[in-house]
SEZAKE-808943 format. One line per field, with one value per residue: x, y, z of N, C-alpha, C, O in turn; residue number from 1. Coordinates in steps of 0.001 Angstrom, whole numbers. Example, Ala and Ser with C-alpha at 12.3 -4.5 7.8 and 13.67 -1.06 7.14 Angstrom:
REM SEZAKE-808943
n_px 13190;12850
n_py -5690;-2250
n_pz 7800;7080
ca_px 12300;13670
ca_py -4500;-1060
ca_pz 7800;7140
c_px 13200;12900
c_py -3300;30
c_pz 7800;7870
o_px 14236;13409
o_py -3319;1138
o_pz 8465;8039
n 1;2
This chain:
REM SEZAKE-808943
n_px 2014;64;1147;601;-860;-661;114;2414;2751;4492;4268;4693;7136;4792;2545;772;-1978;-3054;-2273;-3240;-5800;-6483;-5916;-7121;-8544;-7068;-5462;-3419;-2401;949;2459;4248;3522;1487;-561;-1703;-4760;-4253;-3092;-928;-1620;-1063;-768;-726;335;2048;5364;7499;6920;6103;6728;6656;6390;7086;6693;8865;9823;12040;14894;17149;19296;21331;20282;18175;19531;20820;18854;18403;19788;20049;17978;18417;21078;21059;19880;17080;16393;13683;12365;10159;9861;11083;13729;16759;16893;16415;18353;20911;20266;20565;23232;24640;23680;25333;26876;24508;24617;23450;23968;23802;22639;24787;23615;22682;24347;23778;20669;20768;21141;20745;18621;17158;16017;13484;12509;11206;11030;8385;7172;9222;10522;9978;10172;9201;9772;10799;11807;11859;10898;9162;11065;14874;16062;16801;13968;12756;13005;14494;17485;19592;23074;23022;22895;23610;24017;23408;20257;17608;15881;14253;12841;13929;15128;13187;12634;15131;15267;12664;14005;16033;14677;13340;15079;14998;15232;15312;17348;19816;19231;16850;13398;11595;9175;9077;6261;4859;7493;8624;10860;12907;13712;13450;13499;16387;17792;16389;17989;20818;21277;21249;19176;16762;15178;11821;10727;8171;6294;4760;5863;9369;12466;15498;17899;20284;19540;17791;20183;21303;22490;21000;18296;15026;13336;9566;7340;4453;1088;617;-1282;-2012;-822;-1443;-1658;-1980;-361;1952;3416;5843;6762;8982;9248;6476;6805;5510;5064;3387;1544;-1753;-5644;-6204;-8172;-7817;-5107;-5489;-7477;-5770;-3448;-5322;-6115;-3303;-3168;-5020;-4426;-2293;462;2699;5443;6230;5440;4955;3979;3115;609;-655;-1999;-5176;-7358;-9332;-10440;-9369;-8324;-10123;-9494;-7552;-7291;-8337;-5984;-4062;-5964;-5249;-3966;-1182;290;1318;875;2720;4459;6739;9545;10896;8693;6021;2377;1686;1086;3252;2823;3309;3838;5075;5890
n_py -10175;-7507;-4670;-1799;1048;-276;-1077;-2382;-4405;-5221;-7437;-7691;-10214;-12995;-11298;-11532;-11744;-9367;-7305;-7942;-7667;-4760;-3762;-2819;-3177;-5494;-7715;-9961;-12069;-13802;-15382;-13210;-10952;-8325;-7400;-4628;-2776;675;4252;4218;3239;3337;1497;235;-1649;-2460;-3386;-2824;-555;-1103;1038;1645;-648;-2602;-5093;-7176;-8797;-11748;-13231;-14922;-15572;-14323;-12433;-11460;-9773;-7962;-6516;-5394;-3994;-2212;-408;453;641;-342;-3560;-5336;-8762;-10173;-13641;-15536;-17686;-19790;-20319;-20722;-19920;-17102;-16643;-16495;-14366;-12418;-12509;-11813;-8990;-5828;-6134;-5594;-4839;-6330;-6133;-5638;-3003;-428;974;4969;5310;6732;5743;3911;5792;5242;5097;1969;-1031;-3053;-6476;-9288;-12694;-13982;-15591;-17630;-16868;-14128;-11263;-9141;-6214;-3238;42;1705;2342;2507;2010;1826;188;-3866;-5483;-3832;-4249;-3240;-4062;-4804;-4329;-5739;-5118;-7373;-7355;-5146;-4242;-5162;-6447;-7514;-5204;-2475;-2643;-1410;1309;2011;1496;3063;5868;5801;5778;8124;10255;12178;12550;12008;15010;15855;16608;17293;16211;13098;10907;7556;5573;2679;1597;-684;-3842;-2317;-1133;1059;2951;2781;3295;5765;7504;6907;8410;11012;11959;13362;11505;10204;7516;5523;3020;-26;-1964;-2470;-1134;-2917;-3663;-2638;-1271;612;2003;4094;7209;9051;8357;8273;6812;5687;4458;3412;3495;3613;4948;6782;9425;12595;14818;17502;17943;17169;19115;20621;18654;17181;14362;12172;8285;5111;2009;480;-2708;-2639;-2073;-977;1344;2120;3391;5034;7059;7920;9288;11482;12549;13943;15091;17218;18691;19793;19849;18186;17751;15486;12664;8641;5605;2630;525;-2248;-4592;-6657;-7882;-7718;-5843;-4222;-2126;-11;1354;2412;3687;6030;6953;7431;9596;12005;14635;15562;12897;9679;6527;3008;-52;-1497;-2973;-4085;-4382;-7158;-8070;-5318;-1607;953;4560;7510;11025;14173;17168
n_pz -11274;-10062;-9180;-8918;-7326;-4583;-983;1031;3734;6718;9402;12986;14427;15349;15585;13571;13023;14507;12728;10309;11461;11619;9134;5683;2847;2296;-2;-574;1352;2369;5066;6822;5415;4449;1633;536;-1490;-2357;-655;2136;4890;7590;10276;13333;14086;11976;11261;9648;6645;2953;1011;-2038;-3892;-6567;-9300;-10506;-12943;-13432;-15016;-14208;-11157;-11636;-13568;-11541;-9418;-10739;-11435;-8925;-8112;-10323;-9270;-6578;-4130;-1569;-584;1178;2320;2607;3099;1682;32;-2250;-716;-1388;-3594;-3275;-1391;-2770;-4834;-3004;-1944;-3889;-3736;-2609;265;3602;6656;9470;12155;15575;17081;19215;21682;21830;19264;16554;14715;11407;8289;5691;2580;2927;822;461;-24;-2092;-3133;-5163;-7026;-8486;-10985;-10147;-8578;-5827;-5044;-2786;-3220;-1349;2246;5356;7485;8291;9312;9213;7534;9590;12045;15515;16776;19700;21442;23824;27654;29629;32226;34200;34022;35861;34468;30618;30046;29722;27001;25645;26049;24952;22262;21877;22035;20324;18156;18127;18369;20368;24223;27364;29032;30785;34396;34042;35511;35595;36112;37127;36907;38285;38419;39062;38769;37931;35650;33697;34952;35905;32986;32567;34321;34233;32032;33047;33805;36206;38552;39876;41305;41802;42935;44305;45213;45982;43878;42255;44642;43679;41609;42824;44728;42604;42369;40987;41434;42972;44956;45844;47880;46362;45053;41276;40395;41789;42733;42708;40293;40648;42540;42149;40928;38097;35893;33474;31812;32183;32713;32041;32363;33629;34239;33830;32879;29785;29750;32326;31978;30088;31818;34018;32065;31090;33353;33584;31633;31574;34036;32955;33758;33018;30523;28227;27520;28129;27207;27994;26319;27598;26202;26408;25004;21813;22096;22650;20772;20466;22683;22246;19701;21058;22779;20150;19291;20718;20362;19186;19260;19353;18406;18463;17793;19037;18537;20429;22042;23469;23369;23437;23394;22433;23745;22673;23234;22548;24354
ca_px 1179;-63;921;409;-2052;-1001;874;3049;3265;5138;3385;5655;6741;3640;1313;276;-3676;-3333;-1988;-4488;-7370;-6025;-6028;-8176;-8543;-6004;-6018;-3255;-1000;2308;3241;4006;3298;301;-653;-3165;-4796;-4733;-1835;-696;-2944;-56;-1798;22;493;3302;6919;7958;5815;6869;5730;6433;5933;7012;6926;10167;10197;13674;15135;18483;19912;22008;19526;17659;20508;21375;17250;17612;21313;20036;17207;19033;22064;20911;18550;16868;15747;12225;12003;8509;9254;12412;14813;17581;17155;16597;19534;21912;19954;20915;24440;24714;23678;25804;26611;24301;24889;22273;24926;23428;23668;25152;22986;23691;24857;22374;19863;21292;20366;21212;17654;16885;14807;13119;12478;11047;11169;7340;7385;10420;11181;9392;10590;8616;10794;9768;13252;11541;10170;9758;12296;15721;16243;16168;12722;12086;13226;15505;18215;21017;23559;22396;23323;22879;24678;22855;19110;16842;14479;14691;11856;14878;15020;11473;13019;16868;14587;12187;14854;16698;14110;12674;16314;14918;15308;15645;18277;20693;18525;15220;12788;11132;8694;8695;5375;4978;8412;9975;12225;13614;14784;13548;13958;17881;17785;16839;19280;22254;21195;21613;18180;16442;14021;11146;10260;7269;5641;4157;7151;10751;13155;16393;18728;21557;19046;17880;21298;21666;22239;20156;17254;14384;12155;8728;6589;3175;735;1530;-2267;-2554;-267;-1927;-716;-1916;471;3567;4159;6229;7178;9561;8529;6013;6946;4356;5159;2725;444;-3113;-6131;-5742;-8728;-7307;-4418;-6166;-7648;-4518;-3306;-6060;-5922;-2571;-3287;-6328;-3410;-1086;1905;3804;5588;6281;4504;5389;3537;3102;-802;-454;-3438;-5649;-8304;-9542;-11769;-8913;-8276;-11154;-8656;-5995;-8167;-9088;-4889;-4196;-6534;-4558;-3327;718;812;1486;1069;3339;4649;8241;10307;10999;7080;5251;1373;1325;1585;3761;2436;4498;3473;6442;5931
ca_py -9574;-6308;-3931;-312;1704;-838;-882;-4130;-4457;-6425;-7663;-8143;-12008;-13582;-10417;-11710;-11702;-8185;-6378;-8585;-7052;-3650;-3020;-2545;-3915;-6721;-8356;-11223;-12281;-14998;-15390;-11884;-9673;-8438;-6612;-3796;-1421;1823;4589;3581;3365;4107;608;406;-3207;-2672;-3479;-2026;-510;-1164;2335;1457;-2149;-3280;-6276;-7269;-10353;-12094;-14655;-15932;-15200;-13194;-11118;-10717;-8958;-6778;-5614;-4790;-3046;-604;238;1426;271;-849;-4173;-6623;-9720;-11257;-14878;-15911;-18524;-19971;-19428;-20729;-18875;-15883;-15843;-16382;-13525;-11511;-12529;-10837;-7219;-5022;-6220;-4904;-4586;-5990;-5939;-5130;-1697;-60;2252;5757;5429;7110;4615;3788;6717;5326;4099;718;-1504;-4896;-7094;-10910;-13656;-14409;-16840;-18286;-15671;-12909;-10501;-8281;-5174;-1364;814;2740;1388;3594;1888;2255;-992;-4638;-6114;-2707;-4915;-2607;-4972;-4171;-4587;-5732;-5247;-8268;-7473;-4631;-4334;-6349;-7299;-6496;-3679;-1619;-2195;-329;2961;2300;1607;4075;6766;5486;5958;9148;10630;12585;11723;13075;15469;15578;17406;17038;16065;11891;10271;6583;4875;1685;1167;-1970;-3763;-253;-1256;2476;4059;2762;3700;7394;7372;6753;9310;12152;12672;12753;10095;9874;6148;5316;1073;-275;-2987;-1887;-1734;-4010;-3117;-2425;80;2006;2652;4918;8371;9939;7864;8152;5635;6424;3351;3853;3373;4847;5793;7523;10455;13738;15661;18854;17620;16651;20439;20598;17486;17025;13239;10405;7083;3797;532;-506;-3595;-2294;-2320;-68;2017;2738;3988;6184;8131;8862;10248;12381;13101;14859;16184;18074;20060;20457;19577;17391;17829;14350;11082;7428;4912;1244;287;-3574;-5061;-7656;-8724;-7159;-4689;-2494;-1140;1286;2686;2373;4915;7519;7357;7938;10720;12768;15900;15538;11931;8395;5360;2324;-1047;-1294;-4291;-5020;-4664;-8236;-7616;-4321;-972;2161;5512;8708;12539;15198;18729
ca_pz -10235;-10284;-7364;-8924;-5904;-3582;-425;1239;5193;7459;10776;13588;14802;16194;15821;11962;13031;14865;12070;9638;11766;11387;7549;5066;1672;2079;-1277;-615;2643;2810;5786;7582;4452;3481;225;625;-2051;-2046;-305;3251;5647;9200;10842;14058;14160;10849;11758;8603;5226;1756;6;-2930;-4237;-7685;-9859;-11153;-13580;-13518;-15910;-13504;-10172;-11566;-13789;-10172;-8760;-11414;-11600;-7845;-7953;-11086;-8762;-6206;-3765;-408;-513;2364;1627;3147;2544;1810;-532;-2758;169;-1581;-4839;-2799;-888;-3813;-5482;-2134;-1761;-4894;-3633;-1877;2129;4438;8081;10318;13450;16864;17659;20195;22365;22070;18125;15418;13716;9510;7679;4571;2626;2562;208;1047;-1510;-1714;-4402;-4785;-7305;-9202;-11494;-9798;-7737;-5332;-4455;-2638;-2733;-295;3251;6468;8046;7296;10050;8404;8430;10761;13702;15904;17632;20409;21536;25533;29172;30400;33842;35338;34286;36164;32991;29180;29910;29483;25319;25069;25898;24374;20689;21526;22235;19070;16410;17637;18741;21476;25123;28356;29300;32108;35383;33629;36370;35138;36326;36368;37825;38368;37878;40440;39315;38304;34041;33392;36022;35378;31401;32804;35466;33100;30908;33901;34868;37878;38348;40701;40798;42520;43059;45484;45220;46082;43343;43006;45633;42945;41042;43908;45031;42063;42644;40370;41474;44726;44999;46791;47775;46591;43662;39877;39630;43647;42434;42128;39374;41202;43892;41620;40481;36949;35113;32210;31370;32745;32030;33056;31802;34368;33837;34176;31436;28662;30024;33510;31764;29595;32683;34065;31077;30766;33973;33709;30654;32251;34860;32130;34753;32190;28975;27304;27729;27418;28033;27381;26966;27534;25432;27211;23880;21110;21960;23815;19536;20235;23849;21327;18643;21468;22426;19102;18552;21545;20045;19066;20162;18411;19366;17963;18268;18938;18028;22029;22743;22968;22968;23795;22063;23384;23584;23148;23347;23008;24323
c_px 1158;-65;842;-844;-1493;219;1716;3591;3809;4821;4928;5522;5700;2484;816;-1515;-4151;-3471;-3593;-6115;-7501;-6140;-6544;-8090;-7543;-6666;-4817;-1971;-253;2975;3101;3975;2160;432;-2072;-3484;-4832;-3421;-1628;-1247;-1810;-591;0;648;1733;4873;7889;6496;6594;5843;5736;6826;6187;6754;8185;10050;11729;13743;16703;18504;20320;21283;18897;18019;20517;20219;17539;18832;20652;18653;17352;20187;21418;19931;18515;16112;14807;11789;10764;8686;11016;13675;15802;18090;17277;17730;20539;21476;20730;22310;25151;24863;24867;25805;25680;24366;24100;23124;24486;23889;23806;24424;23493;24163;23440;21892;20689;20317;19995;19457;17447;15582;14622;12313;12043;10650;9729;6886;8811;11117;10383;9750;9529;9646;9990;11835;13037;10544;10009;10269;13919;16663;15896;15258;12334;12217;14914;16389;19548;21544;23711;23036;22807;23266;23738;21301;18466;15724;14957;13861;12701;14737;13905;12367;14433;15608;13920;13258;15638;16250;13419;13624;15977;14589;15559;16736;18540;19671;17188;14589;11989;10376;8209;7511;5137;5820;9587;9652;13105;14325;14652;13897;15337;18339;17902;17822;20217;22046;21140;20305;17689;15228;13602;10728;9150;6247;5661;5650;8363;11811;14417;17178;20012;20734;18787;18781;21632;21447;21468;18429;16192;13231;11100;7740;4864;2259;551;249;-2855;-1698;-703;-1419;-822;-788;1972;4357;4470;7174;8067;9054;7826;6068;6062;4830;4429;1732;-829;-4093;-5883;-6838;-8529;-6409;-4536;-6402;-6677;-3793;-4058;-6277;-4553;-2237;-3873;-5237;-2314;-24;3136;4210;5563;5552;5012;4887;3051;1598;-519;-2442;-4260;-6695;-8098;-10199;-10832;-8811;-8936;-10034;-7723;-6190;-7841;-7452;-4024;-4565;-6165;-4149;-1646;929;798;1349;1678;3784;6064;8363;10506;9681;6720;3758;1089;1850;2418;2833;2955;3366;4624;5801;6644
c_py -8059;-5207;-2823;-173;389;-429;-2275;-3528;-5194;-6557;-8283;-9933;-11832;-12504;-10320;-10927;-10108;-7047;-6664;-7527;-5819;-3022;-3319;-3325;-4856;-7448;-9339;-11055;-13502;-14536;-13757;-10771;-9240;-7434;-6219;-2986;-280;2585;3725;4393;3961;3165;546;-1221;-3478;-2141;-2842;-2059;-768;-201;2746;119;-1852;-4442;-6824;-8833;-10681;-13272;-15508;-15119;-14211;-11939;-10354;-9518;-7961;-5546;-4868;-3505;-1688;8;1402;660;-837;-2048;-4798;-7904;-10339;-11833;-15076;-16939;-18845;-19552;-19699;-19871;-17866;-15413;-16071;-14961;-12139;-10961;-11777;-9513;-7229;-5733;-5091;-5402;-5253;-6940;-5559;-3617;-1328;1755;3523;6322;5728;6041;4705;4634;6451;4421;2375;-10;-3130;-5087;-8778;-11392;-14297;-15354;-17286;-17389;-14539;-12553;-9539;-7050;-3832;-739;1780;2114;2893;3130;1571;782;-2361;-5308;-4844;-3003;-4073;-3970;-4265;-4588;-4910;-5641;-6318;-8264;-6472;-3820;-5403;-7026;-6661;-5462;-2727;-1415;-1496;812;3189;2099;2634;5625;7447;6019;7294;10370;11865;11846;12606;13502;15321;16849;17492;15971;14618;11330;8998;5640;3625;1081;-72;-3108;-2683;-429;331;2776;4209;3585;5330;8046;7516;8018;10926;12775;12243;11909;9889;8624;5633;3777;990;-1602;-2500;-1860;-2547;-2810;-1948;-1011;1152;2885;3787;6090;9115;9788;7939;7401;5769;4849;3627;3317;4363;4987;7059;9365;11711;14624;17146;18884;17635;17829;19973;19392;17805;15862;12666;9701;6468;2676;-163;-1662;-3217;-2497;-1142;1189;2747;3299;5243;7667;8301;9481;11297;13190;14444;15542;17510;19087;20061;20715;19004;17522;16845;13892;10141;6543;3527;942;-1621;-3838;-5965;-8384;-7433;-6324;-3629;-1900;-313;2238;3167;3662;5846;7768;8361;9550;11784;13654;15516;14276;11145;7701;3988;817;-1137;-2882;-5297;-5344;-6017;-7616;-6912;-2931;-20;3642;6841;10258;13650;16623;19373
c_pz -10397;-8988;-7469;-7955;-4877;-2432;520;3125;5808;8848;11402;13702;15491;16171;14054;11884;13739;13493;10793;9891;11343;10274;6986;3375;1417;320;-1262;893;1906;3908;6679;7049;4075;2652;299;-704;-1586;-1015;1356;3935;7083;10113;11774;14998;12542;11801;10378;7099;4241;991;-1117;-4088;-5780;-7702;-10697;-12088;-13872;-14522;-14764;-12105;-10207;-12130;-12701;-9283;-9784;-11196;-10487;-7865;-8983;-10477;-7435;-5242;-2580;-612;863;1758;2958;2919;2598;1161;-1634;-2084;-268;-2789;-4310;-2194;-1793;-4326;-4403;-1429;-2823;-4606;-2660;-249;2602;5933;9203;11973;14394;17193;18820;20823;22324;20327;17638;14691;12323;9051;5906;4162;2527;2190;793;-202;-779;-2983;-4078;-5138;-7915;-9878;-11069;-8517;-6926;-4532;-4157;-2327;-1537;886;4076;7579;8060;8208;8965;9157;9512;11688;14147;17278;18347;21114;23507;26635;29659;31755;35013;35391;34882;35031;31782;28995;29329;27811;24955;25097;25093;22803;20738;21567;20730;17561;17007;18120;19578;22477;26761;28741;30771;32690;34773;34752;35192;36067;36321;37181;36941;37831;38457;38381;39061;36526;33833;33832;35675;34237;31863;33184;34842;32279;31947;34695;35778;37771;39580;40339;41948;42149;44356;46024;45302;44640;43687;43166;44476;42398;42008;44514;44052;42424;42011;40584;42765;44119;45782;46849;47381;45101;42532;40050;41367;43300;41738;41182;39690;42596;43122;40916;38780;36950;33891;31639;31949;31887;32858;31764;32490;34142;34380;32622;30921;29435;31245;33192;30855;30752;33518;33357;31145;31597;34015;32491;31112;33145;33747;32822;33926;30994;27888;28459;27177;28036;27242;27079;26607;27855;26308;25773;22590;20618;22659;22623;19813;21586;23072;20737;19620;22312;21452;18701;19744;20761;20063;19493;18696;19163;18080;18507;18186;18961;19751;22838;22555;22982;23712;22831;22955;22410;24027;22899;23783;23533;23198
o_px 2136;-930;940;-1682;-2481;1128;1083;4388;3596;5188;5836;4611;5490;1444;571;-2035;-5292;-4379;-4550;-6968;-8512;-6433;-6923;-7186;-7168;-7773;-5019;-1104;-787;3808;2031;4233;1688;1338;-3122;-2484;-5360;-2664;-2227;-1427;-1954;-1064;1156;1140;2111;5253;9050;5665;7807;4716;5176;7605;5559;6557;8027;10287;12479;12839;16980;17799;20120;21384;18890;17338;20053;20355;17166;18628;20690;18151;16842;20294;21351;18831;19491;15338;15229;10693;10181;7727;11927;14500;16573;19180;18312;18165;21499;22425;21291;22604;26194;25817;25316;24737;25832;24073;24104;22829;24826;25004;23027;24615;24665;24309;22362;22687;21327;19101;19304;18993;17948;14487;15356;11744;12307;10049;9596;6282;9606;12243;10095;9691;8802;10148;9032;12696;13885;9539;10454;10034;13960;17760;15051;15227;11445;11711;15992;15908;20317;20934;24462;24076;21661;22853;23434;20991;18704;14982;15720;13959;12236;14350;13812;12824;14801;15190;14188;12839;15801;16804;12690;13072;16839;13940;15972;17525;17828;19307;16391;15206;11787;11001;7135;7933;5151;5597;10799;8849;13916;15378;15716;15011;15757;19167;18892;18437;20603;23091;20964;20223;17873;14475;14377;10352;9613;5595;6257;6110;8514;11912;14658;17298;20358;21145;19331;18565;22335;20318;21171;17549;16764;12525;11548;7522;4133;2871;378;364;-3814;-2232;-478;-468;-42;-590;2973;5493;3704;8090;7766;8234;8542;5719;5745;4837;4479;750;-984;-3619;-5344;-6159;-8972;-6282;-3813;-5876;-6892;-3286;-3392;-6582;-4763;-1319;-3335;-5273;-1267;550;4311;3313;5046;5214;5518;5090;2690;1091;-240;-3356;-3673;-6613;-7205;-10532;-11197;-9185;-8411;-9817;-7151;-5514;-6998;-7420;-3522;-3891;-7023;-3639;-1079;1885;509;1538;1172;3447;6573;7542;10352;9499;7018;3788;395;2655;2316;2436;3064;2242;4985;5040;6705
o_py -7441;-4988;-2229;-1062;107;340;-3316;-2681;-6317;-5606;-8916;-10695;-10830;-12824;-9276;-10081;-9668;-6245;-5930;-7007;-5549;-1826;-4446;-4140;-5007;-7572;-9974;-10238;-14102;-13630;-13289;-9714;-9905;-6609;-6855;-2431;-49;1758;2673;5610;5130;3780;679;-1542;-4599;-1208;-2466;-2889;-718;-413;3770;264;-921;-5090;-6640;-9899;-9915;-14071;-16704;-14120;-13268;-10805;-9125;-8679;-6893;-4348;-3697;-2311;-507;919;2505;-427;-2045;-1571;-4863;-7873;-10828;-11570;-14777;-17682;-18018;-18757;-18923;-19330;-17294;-14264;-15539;-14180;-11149;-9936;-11169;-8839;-8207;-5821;-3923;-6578;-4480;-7987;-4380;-3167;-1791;2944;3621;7524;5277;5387;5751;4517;7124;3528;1883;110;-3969;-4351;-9293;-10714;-14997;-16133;-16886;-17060;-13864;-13279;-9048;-7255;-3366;-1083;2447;1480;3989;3689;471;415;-2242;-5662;-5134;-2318;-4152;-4498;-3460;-5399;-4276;-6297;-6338;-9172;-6768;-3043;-6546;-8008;-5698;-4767;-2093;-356;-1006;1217;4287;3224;3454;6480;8566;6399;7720;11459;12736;10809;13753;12580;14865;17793;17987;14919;14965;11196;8815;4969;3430;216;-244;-3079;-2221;148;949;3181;5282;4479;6047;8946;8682;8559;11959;13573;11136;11812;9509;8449;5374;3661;1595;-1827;-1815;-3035;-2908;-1733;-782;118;2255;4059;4637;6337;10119;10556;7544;7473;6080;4240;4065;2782;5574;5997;7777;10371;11959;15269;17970;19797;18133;17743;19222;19167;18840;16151;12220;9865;6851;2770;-1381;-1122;-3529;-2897;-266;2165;3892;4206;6238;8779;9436;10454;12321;14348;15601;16341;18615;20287;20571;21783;19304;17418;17101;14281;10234;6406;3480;1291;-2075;-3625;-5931;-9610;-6600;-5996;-2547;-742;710;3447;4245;4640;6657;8949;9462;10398;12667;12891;15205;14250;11516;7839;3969;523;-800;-3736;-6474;-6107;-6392;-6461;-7232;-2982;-154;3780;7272;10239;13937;17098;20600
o_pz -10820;-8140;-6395;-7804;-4200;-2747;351;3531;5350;9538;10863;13380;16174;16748;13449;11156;13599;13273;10547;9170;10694;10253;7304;3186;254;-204;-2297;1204;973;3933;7070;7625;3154;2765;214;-1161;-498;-508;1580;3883;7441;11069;11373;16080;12200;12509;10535;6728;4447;543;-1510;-5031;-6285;-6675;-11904;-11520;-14478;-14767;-14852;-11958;-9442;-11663;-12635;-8693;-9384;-10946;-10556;-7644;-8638;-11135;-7239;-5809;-2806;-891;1611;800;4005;2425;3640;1373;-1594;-2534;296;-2974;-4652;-2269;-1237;-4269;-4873;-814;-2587;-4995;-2063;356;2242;6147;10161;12549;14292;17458;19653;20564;22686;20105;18025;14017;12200;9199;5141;4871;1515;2741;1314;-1008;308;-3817;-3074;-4401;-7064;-9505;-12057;-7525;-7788;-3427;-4774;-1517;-944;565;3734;8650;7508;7788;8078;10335;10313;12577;13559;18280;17822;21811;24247;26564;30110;32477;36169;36295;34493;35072;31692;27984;28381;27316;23830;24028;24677;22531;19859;20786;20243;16529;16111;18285;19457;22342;26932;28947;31665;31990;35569;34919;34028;37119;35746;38123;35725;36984;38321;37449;39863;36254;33791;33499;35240;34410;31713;32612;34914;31917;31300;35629;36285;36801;40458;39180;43059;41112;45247;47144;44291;44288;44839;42583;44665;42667;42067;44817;44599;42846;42658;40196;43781;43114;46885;45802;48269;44177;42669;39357;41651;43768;40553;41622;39212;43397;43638;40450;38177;37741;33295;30768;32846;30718;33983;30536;32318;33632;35561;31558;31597;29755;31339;34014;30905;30695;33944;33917;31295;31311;34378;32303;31040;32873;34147;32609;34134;30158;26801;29577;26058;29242;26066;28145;25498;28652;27390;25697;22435;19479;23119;22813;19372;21509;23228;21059;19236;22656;21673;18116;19725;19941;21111;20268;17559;20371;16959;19654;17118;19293;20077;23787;21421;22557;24677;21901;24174;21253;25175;22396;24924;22690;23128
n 1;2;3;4;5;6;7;8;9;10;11;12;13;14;15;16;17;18;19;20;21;22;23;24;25;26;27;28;29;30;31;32;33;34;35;36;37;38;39;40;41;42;43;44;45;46;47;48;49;50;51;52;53;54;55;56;57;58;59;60;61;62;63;64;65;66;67;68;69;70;71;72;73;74;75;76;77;78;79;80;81;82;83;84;85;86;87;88;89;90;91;92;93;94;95;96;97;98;99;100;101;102;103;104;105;106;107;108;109;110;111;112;113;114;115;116;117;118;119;120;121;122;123;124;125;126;127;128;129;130;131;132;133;134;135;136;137;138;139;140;141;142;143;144;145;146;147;148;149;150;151;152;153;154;155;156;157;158;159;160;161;162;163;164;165;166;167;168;169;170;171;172;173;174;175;176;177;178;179;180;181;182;183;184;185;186;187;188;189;190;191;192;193;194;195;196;197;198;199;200;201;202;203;204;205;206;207;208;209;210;211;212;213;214;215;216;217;218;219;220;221;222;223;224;225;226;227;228;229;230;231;232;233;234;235;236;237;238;239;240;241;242;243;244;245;246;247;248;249;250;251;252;253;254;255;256;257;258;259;260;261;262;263;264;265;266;267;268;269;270;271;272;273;274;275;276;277;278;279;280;281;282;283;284;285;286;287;288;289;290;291;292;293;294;295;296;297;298;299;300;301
């Protein structure tokens, strides 16, 4: 197989046909990989890239291993096909780690390659991905005692991979935040946190000291009213387009410094709210490993 100019993606679980829609000259899928020409495209439906794709022909197990070791140290393996040859070939490399981490600890800096056995003796390997996570799926190590939902892992991953976060006395905003998982996540981390839903949070979260809870709705909040901001957060369920114009709204008073915000998808026509996100000045928008079909959307000051 020939993979010079090309590039190799990995679609999260269950979002195969999103990412699919997303990129451009596909020239072959298996499963949750596809194989594009041409450099990388940044399609926001990839759970990890492979940025640089060989062909490796192998004659044994063991020749497999050796090919991937003098390429470089770290491998992952992404079964697509000979899962038993493959994981002998993998038991071979070097241990790697893929241990739950613990909130708080720095992401693996060290690079890591992903690799998959495509046919029998052929290897597909990139020593270089842009995520240094296996498979790009960030996993941790959970509270299951005192969030009310796993909303909470959106902000412990997003926090993780872009290692800024809010500081202690930094003023947060979390709308439409009952049962209170953010609001909490902030809370712990020292800042102050306005939390505003029309729904109460749970008893246990509200009690936190760092936290005031205001009953009301996340889009009723004037931003000429709310003075200076350090973050808004919204994880709220609305369409992608109502969440747009509140953004834009408090872009327009320039009250707030960061942004984070979930846009939870509804079909396939919200990609175009997605685009005019996107094309925000200093922003990204991404799919995090704890998102189901929805994307997050950050903006740092």
């Amino acid at each position: 197989m020939q993979l010079e100019g090309t590039t190799i993606y990995l679609a999260p679980r269950g979002f195969e046909e999103d990412l699919g829609r997303e990129l451009r000259n596909v020239v072959e899928q298996r499963g949750r990989l596809f194989i594009a020409e041409g450099p990388p495209q940044n399609p926001v439906w990839a759970q990890n890239t492979w940025l640089a794709p060989v062909s490796v022909p192998v004659e044994s197990i063991a020749d497999g291993a050796r090919r991937l070791k003098a390429m470089q140290r770290n491998w992952w393996l992404h079964s697509t096909g000979f899962h038993r040859r493959a994981r002998l070939i993998q038991d071979k490399l070097p241990h790697v780690s893929a241990k739950p981490l613990v909130f708080g600890t720095r992401p693996p800096e060290a690079p890591l390659g992903s690799w998959t056995l495509w046919e029998e003796n052929l290897i597909i390997a990139s020593p270089a991905c842009t995520s240094t996570f296996p498979d790009g799926e960030v996993v941790f190590e959970e509270n299951k005692t005192v969030p009310p939902t796993r909303a909470y892992l959106k902000l412990w991953e997003l926090f993780t991979l872009l290692t800024v976060r809010p500081q202690p006395g930094e003023l947060c905003l979390d709308l439409g935040s009952s049962p209170g998982g953010w609001s909490w996540v902030l809370a712990e981390m020292g800042a102050r946190v306005f939390s505003i839903d029309k729904s109460p949070l749970a008893d246990h979260i509200a009690a936190h000291p760092n936290i005031n809870w205001c009953a009301g709705s996340a889009f009723g909040l004037d931003p000429r009213h709310a003075g200076a901001v350090d973050w808004l957060f919204s994880d709220v369920i609305c369409y992608p387009e109502r969440l747009l114009e509140m953004v834009r709204r408090w872009l327009e008073h320039g009250t707030c410094r960061n942004f984070v915000c979930t846009i939870k998808l509804q079909g396939q026509g919200d990609m175009e709210v997605v685009r005019q996100f996107a094309a925000i000045a200093g922003s990204r928008v991404m799919h995090l490993s704890a998102n189901k079909h929805e994307l997050t959307w950050v903006k740092l000051g």
